[in-house]
C-alpha positions as CSV (number, residue, x, y, z in Angstrom):
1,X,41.7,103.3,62.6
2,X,42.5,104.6,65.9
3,X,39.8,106.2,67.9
4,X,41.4,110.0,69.2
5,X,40.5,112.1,72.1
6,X,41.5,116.0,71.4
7,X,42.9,116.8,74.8
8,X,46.2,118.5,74.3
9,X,48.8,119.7,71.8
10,X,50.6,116.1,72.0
11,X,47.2,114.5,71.0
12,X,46.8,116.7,68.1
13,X,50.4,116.0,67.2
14,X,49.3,112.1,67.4
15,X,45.8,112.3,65.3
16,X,48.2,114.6,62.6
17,X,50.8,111.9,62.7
18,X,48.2,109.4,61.8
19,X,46.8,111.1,59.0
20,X,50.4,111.7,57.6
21,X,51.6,107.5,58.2
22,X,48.3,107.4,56.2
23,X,48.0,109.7,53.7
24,X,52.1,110.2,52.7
25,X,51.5,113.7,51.5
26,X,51.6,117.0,52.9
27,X,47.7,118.9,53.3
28,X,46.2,121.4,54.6
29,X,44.4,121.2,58.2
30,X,41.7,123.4,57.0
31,X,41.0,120.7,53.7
32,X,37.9,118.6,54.3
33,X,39.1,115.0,54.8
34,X,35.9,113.8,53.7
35,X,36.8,114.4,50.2
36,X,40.9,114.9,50.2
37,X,41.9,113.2,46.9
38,X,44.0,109.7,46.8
39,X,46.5,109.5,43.9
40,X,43.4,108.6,41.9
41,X,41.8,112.1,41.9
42,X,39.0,109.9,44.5
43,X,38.9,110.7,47.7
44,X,41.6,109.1,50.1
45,X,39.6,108.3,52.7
46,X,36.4,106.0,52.9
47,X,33.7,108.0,53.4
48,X,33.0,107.1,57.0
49,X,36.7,106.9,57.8
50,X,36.7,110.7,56.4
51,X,34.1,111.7,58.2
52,X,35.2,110.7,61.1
53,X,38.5,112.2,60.5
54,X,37.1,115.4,59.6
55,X,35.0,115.8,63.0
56,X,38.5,115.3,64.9
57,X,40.0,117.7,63.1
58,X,37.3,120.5,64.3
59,X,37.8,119.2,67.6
60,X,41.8,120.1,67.2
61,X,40.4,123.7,66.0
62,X,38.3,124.3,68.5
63,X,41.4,123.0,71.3
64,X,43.7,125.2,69.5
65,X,41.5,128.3,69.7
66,X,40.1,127.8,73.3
67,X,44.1,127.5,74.5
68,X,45.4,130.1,71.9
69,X,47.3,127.6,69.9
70,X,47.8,127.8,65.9
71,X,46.4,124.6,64.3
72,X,48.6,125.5,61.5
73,X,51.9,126.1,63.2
74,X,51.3,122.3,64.9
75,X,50.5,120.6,61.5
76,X,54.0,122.6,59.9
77,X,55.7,121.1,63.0
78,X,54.9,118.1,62.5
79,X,54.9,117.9,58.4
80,X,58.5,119.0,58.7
81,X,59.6,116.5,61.7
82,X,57.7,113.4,59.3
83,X,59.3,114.6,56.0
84,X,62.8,115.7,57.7
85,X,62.7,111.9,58.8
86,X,62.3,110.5,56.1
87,X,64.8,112.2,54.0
88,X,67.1,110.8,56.5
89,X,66.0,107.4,56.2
């Protein structure tokens, strides 16, 4: 797992990226990654893995609201670049 520093839109883009190469399917940024469910109904991520992932995610919050950036328009961005690509591949 890579270890992510929230200090601009592009490393937001890069930590969303990551979850997507990860967990293949769209989501949420406001869902809790601690408990976002595999294709097993269990939870994708390992529990320190997810918790981990979960506290960067508040850190992209709390950079998107200091510099008046929508968390959600970024993660649609980049769910449609991810998905668009792969349709084309």
């Amino acid at each position: 797992m890579k270890l992510f520093h929230i200090h601009s839109e592009e490393s937001i883009r890069s930590f969303l990226k990551e979850i997507y190469d990860h967990y293949q399917q769209p989501f949420d940024p406001a869902d809790d990654l601690r408990t976002l469910p595999g294709e097993n109904g269990l939870p994708f991520f390992t529990k320190q893995v997810g918790e981990y992932m979960d506290n960067i995610m508040t850190q992209c919050f709390i950079y998107c609201i200091l510099n008046d950036l929508s968390i959600y328009r970024i993660t649609n961005e980049v769910q449609t670049e991810i998905f668009k690509n792969k349709a084309v591949a």
